[in-house]
N, C-alpha and C positions, 0 to 999 in steps of 0.2 A: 754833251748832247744826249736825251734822252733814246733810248732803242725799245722798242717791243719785239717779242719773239712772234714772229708768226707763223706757223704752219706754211712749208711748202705748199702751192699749187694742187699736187698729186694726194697728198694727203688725206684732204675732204673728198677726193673723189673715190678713194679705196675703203673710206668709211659706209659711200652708200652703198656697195654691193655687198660690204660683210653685213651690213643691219637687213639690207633685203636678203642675203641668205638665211640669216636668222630668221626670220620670218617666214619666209616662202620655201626655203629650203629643207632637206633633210626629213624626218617620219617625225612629225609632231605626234604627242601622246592620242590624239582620236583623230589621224588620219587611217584611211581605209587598211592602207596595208598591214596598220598594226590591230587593226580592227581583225582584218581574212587572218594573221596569224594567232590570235586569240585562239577563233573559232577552230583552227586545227590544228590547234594542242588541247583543245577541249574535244574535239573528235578524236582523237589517235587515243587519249587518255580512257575515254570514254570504250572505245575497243577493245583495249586493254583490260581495263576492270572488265566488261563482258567477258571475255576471253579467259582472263583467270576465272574466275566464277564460274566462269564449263567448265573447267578442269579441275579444279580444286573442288568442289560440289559433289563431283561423284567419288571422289578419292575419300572424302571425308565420311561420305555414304558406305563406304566400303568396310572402312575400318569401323565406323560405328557397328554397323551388321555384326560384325567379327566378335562382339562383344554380347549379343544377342541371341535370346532362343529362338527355336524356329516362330513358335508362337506370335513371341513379339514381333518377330520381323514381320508378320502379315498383319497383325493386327495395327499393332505403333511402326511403320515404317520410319516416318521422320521425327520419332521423337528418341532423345538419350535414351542410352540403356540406365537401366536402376540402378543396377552394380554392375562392375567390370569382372564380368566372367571368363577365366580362361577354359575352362571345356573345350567349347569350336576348336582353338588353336593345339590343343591335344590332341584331341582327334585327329584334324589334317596332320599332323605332324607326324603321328605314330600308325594310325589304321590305313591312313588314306596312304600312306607309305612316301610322303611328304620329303621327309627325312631321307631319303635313300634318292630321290629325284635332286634334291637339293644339291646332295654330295655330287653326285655324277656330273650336275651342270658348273658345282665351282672347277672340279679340275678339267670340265672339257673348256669352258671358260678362261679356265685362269691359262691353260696351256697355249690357248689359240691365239688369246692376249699378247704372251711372251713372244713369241714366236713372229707375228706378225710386227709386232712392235722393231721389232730385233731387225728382220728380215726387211721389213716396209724401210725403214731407218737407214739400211745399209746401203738399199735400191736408190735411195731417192739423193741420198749424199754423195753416190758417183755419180748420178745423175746431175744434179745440179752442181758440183762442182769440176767434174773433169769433162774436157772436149776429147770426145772419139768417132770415129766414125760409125754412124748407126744409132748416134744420143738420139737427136727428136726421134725418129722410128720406134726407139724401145719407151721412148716416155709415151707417144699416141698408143703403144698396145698397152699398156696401162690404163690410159684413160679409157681406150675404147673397152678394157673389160668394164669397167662401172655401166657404162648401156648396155650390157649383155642380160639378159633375162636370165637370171637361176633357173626359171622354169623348164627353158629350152634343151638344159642341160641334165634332167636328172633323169631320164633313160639312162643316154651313154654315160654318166656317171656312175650311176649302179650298176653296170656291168664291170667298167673299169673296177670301180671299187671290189667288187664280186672277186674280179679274175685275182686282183693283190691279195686277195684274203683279207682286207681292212671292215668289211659289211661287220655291223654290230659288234663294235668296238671301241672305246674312246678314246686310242687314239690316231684312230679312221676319220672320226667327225671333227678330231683334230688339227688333224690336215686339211680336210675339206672348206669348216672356218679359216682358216688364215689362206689358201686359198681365195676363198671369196672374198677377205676382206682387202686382200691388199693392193689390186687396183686405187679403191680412195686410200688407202695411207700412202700410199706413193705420191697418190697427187697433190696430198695435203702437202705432206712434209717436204715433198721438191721443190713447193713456191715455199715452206718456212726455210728451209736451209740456204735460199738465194738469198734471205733479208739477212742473213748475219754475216758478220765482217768478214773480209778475208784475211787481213790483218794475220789475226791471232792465228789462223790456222798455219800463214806463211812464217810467222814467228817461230813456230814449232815447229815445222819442216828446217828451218836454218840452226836449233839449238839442235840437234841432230834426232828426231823424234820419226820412228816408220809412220805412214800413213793412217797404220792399223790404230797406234795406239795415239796418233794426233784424234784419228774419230772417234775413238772410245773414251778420252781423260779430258779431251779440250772441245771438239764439237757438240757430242752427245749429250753432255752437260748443258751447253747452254744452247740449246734445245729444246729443254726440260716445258718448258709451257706448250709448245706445239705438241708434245709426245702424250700431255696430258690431255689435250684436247681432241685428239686422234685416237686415244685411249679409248674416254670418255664415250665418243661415238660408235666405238667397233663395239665399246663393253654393252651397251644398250643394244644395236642391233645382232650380236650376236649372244645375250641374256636373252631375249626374245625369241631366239629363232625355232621357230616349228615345221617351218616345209624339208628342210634338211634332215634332220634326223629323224621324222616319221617316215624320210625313203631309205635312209640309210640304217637306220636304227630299229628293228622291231624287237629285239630282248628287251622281254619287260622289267627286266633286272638293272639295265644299262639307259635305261630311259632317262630325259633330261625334264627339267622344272615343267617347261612348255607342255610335254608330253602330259606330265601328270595332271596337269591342271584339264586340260580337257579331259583325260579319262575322269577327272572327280568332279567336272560338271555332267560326265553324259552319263554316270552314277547315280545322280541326282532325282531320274525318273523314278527308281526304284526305290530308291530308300529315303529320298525327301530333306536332306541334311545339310540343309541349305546356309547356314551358320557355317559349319564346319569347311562350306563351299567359299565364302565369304573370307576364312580365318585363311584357308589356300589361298587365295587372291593375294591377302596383304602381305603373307609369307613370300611370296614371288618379286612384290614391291618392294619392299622394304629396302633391298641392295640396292635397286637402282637409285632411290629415291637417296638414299645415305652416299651412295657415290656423289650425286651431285651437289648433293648441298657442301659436301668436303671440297671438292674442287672446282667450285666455282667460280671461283676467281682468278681461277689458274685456265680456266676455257674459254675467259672472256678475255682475256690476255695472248692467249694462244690465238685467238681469231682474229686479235686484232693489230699481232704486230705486225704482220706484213705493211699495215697501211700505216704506221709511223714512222718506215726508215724515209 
């Protein structure tokens, strides 16, 4: 006796709701939604190229100058220079006394760096890993220093400074930098040091390792992206800094990048050397600029591992 195989019942009927979900289901290629997302990836893109193009525009303006006599610069503003003249960048460098600002800002810089880094690092790793009483209270008076106005502070701080004998010193504004900085590195690195394991650190507590040098060989290390990222940030805003040391700092000897740079624009009335002013500017950029493109990838890392664990 012959048999034919025939589809269960149930079978044609699970067939029409998948061919109608095909159909009517899901973001077909020119439904709306994929339509509004189009549109704003071509807006956000669109912001973005405006946005580099303001910033990048006058950078490139900057250094072109730099390369320029005064002449050209008023006459041809936006056009290349003929040759690449270094003059301007001698001048700032040697007359404008460029050179001697320079040095003062790497090691108040580079010290306030260390210091903070070190210190910020140490705060935030008992912070975030050991329970005492009084932890949230000392992590909120970290936070709450970042909304504190520098401004509010720099009477009583020049007096302080005054009475220590640190005024016009570097390494008065030494301290004063790591000081200011370390409210955010605290608060940076106390949310990175929760994302990493505990694992390894208790690993190294039980092969018989102190605390000290579990944080120093095993923690710190892997670390390393957050501390560049914190880095990164204090080294910009404290490369930058000019309301501090114009209170702290009036020896014209001891002066930092900032300082100079405005004494060699408010020079500019009188002797017109406006090149040379220009060749200043991009001397001032150039570290910051060269910091980031090196660690770039290490700051975009750093910001974003909290949100992988």
């Amino acid at each position: 006796m012959k048999t034919t195989d025939t589809p269960p019942a149930g079978a044609e009927a699970a067939k029409v709701p998948a061919q109608r979900s095909g159909t009517t289901g899901g973001d077909a290629p020119g439904s709306a939604k994929t339509t509004g997302g189009n549109v704003l990836n071509v807006f956000s893109h669109g912001v973005l190229i405006v946005w580099a193009i303001m910033v990048v525009l006058p950078l490139f303006w900057a250094v072109m100058s730099s390369f320029k006599t005064d002449s050209d610069i008023f006459n041809t503003p936006w056009s290349l220079p003929g040759s690449l003249s270094f003059d301007a960048w001698g001048r700032a460098w040697s007359q404008a006394h460029m050179s001697e600002y320079f040095l003062n800002t790497i090691m108040v810089v580079g010290g306030s760096l260390v210091g903070t880094l070190v210190l910020g690092s140490m705060a935030a790793y008992v912070i975030a890993r050991f329970e005492f009483p009084g932890n949230r209270f000392v992590y909120f008076l970290f936070v709450g220093g970042m909304s504190f106005p520098i401004m509010l502070a720099l009477v009583p701080l020049f007096y302080v400074m005054d009475n220590m004998g640190l005024l016009n010193t570097i390494h008065g504004l030494i301290a004063v930098y790591i000081a200011y900085s370390l409210p955010f590195t605290v608060f940076f690195l106390t949310s990175f040091f929760r994302t990493l394991p505990t694992s390894v650190a208790e690993a190294a507590i039980i092969d018989g390792a102190s605390h000290t040098r579990t944080f120093f060989q095993v923690m710190l290390p892997m670390a390393k992206p957050g501390l560049i990222s914190v880095g990164i940030f204090n080294f910009l805003g404290q490369w930058n800094q000019y309301m501090l040391p114009t209170v702290l700092n009036t020896d014209p000897e001891k002066r930092v990048l900032a300082q100079g740079l405005v004494e060699l624009a408010a020079s500019q009335g009188y002797k017109g050397d406006y090149s040379g002013l220009f060749a200043g500017l991009v001397i001032a950029m150039l570290p910051v600029l060269a910091a980031y493109i090196v660690f770039q990838r290490q700051v975009v890392s750093g910001l974003t591992a909290g949100a992988l664990k």
